[in-house]
C-alpha positions as a Markdown table, in Angstrom:
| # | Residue | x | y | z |
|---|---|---|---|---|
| 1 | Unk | 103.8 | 94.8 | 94.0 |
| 2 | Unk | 105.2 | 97.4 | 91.2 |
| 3 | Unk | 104.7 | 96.2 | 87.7 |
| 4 | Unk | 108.7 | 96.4 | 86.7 |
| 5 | Unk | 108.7 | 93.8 | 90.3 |
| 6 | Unk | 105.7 | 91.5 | 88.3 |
| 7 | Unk | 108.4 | 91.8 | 85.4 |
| 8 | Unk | 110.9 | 90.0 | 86.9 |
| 9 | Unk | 109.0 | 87.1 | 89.0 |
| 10 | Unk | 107.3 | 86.1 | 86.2 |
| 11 | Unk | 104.0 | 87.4 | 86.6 |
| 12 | Unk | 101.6 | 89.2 | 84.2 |
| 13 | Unk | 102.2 | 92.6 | 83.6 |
| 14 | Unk | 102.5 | 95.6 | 81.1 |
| 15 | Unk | 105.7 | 95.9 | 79.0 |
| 16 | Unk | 103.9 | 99.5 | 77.9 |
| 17 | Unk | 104.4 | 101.4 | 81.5 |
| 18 | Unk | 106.5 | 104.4 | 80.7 |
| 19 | Unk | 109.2 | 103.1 | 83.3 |
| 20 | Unk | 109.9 | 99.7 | 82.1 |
| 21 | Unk | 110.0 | 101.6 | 78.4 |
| 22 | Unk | 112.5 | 104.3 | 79.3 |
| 23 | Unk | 114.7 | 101.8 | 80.9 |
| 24 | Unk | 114.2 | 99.8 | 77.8 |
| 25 | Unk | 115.3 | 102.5 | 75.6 |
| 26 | Unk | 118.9 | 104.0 | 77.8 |
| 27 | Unk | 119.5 | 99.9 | 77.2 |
| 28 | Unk | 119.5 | 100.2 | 73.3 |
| 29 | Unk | 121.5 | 103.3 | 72.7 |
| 30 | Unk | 124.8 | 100.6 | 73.1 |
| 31 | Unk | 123.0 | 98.1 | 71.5 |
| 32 | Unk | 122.6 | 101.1 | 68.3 |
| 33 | Unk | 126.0 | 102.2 | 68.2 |
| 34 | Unk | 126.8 | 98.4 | 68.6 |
| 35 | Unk | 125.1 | 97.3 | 65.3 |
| 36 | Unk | 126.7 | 100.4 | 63.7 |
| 37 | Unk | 130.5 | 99.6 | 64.2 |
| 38 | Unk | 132.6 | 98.9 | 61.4 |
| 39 | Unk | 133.7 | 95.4 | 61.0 |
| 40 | Unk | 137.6 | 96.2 | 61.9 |
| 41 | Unk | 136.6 | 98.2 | 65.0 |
| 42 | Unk | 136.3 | 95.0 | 67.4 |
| 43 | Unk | 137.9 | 96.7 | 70.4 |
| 44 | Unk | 135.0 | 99.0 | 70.0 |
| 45 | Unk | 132.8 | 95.7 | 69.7 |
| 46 | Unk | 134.5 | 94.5 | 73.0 |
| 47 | Unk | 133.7 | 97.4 | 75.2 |
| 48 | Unk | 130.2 | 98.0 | 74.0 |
| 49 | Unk | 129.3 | 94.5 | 74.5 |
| 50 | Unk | 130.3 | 94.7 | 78.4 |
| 51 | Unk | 128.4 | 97.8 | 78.7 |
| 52 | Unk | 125.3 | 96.2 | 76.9 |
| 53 | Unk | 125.1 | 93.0 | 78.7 |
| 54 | Unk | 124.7 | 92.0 | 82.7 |
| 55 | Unk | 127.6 | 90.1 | 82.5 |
| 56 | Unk | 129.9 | 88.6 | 79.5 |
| 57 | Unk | 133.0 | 86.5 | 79.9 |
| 58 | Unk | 136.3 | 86.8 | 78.1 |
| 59 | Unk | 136.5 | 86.4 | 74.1 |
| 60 | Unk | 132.9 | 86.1 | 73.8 |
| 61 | Unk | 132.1 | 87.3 | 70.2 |
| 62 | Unk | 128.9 | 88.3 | 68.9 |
| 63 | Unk | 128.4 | 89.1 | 65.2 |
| 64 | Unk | 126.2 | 92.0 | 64.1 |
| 65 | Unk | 123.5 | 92.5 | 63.5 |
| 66 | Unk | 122.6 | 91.8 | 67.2 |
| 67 | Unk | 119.0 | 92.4 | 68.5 |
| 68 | Unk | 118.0 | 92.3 | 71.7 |
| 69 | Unk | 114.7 | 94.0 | 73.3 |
| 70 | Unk | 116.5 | 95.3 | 76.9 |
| 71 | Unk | 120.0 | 95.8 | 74.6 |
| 72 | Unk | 121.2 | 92.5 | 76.2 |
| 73 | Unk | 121.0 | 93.9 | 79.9 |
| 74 | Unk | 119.5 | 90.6 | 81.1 |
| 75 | Unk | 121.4 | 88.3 | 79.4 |
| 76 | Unk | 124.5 | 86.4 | 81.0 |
| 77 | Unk | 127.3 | 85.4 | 78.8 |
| 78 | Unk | 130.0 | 82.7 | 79.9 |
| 79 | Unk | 133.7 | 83.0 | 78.4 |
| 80 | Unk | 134.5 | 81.8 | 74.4 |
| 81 | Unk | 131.1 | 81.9 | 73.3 |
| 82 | Unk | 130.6 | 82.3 | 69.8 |
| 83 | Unk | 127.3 | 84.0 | 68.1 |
| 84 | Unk | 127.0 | 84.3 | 64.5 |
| 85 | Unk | 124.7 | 87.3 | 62.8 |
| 86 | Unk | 121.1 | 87.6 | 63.6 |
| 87 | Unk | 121.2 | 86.4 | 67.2 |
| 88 | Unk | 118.1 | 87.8 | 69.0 |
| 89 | Unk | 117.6 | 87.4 | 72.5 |
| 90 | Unk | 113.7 | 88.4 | 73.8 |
| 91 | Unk | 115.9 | 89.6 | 77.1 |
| 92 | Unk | 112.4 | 91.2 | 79.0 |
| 93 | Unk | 113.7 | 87.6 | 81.2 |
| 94 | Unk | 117.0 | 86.5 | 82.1 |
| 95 | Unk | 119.3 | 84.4 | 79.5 |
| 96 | Unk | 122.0 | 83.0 | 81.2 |
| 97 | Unk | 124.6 | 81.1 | 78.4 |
| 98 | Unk | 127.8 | 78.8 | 79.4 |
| 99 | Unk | 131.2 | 78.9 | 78.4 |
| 100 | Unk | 132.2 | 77.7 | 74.7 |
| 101 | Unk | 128.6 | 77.7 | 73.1 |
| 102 | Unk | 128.7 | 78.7 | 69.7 |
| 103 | Unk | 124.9 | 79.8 | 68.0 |
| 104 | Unk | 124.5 | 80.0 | 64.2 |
| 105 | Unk | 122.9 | 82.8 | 62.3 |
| 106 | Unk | 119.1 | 83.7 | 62.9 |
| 107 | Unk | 119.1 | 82.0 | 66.3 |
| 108 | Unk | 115.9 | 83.7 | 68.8 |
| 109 | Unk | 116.0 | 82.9 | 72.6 |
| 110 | Unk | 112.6 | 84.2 | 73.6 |
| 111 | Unk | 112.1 | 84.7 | 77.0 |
| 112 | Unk | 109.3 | 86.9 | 76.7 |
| 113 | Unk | 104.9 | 85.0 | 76.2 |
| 114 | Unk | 101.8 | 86.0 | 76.0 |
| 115 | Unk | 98.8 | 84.9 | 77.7 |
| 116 | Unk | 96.2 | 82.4 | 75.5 |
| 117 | Unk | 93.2 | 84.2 | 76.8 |
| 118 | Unk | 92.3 | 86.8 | 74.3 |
| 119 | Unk | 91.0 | 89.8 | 77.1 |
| 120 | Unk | 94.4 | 89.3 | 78.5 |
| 121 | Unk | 96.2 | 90.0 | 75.1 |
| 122 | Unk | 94.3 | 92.7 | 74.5 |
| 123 | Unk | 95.4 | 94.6 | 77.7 |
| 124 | Unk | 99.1 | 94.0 | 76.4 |
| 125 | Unk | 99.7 | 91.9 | 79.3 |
| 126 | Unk | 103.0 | 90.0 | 78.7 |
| 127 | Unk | 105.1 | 87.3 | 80.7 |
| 128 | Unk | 108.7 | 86.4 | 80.9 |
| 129 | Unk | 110.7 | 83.4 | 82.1 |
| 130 | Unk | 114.2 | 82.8 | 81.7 |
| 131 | Unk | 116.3 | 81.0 | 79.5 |
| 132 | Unk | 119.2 | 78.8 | 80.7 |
| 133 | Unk | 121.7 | 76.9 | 78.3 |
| 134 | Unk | 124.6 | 75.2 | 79.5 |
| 135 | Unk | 128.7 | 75.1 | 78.5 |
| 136 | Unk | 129.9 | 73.7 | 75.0 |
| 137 | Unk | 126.4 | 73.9 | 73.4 |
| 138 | Unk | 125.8 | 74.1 | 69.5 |
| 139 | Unk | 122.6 | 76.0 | 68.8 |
| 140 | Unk | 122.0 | 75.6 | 64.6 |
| 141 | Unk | 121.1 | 78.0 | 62.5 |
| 142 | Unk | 117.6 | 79.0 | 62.5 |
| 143 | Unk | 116.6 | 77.5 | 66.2 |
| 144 | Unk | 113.9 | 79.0 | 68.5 |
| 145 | Unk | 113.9 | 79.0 | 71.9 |
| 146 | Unk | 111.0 | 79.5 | 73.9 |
| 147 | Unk | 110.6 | 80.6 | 77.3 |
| 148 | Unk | 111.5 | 79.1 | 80.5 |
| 149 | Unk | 113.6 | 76.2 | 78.6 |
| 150 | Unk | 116.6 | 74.5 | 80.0 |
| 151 | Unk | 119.3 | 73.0 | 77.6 |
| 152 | Unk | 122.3 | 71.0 | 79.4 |
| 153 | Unk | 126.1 | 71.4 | 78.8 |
| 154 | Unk | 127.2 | 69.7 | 75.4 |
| 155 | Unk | 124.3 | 69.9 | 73.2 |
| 156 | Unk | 123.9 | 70.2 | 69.6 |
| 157 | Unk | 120.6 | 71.5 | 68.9 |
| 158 | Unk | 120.0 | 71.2 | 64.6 |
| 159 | Unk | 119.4 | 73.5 | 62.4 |
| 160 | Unk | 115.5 | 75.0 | 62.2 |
| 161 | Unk | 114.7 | 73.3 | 65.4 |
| 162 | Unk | 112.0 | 74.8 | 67.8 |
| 163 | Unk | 112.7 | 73.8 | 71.2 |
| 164 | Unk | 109.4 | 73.7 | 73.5 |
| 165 | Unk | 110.9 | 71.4 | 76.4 |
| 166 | Unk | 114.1 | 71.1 | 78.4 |
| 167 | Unk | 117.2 | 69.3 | 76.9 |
| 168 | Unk | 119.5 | 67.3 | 79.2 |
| 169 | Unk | 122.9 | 67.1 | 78.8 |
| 170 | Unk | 125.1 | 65.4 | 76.2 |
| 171 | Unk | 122.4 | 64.7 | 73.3 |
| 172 | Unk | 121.6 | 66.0 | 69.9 |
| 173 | Unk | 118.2 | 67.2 | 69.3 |
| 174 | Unk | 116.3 | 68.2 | 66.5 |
| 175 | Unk | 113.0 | 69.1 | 64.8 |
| 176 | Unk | 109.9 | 70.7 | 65.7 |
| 177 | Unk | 108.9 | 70.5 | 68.3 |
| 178 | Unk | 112.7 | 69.3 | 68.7 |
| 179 | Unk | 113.3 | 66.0 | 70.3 |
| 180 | Unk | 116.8 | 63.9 | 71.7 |
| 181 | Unk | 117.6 | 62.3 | 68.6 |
| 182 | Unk | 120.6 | 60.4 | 70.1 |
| 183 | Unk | 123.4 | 60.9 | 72.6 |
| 184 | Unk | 126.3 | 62.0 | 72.1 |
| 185 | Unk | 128.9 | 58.7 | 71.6 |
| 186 | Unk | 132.1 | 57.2 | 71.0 |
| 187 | Unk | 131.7 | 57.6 | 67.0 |
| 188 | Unk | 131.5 | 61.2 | 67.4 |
| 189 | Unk | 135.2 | 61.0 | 69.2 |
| 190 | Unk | 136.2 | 59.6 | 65.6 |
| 191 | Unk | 134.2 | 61.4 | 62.9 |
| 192 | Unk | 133.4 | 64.9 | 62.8 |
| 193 | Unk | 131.0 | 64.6 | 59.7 |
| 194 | Unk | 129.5 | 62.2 | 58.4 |
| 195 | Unk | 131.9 | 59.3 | 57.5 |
| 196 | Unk | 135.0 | 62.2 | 57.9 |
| 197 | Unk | 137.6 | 60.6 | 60.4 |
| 198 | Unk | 139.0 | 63.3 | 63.0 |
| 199 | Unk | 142.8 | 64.0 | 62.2 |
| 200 | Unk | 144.1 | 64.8 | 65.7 |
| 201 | Unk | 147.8 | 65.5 | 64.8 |
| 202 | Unk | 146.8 | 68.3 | 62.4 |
| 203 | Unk | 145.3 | 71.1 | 64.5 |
C-alpha cells in the first residue's frame, strides 16, 4: 500500500513524502490568491472557492482569511453555509459540512493527529480521520474540532468549546471538553436571546 493510499484510510503515514507535498502545494496557489482578493471582488471569491474545494454548494460564503492545509480540496461544503474569518480546516482528511451552517471567527476542524508514542512522532508519522457536521449547525467562535467527530443537523456548538466526542442532533453543547447542555425546545421557538421574544411579522 502507497503512503498517499495510508493517507486516506486512516492509517499512519508521512505527510513529508515529496508526492503528498507537491499535491499539497498546486492545492494552495487558489487558496493564495483566495486570501489575497479584495473585499468587493466576490465573483472572484465565488470561482476560486469552487476551484479550491472538492465540492461546495450554492451561496456558500467563506470570509478571508481562510486557511486550509490541502487548500480546501477535501473538504465538502453543502449550499448557504456561512463561515466567518479565520476558519481553518486541517483538510489532510475529509470535512464534509451540511447546508445552512454558519461557523464564527477562529473556528479549526482538525482532521489531521498524531500518534502518543514518542518514536512514532519523531518519524513525522501523522493520521487523519474525517470530520462530518450536519445541516443548520452553529459552530461559535473559537471552537475546535478534533478528528473523526460527528456533529448532527441543528446544533449550536458555544463559543470556545473543544469538541472531543460526537454530538447528536438538535442540542446545544458547550465547554471543554464540550458536553449536551440541553436540547433544543419550545422556548427557543419564542426567544431568540435571552428573555428577547421572536417578532415573526417583522422579517
Amino acid at each position: 500500500m502507497t503512503n498517499r493510499e495510508r493517507m486516506n484510510k486512516g492509517l499512519l503515514y508521512n505527510p513529508a513524502e515529496m508526492d503528498i507535498l507537491f499535491e499539497q502545494v498546486q492545492h494552495k496557489r487558489f487558496l493564495f490568491a483566495f486570501n489575497q482578493c479584495r473585499p468587493m471582488q466576490v465573483v472572484k471569491k465565488m470561482k476560486l472557492l469552487k476551484k479550491m474545494f472538492g465540492s461546495i454548494g450554492e451561496r456558500t460564503y467563506i470570509e478571508t482569511p481562510f486557511q486550509a492545509n490541502f487548500g480546501g480540496k477535501h473538504c465538502f461544503f453543502g449550499k448557504y453555509v456561512y463561515a466567518n474569518s479565520n476558519l481553518t480546516c486541517v483538510d489532510d482528511g475529509e470535512i464534509h459540512v451540511g447546508d445552512y451552517t454558519m461557523f464564527g471567527p477562529n473556528v479549526v476542524l482538525a482532521t489531521a493527529g498524531h500518534p502518543i508514542l514518542p518514536d512514532l512522532r519523531q518519524k513525522g508519522l501523522q493520521y487523519n480521520m474525517p470530520i462530518h457536521i450536519g445541516s443548520n449547525c452553529w459552530i461559535g467562535a473559537g471552537v475546535i474540532v478534533l478528528p473523526g467527530i460527528t456533529i448532527g443537523d441543528n446544533v449550536v456548538v458555544g463559543a470556545g468549546s473543544v469538541v472531543t466526542k460526537d454530538l447528536p442532533s438538535n442540542v446545544i453543547a458547550v465547554g471543554n471538553p464540550c458536553k449536551v447542555l440541553r436540547e433544543v425546545n419550545e422556548n427557543d421557538k419564542k426567544f431568540y436571546f435571552k428573555n428577547r421574544e421572536i417578532d415573526y411579522g417583522n422579517f
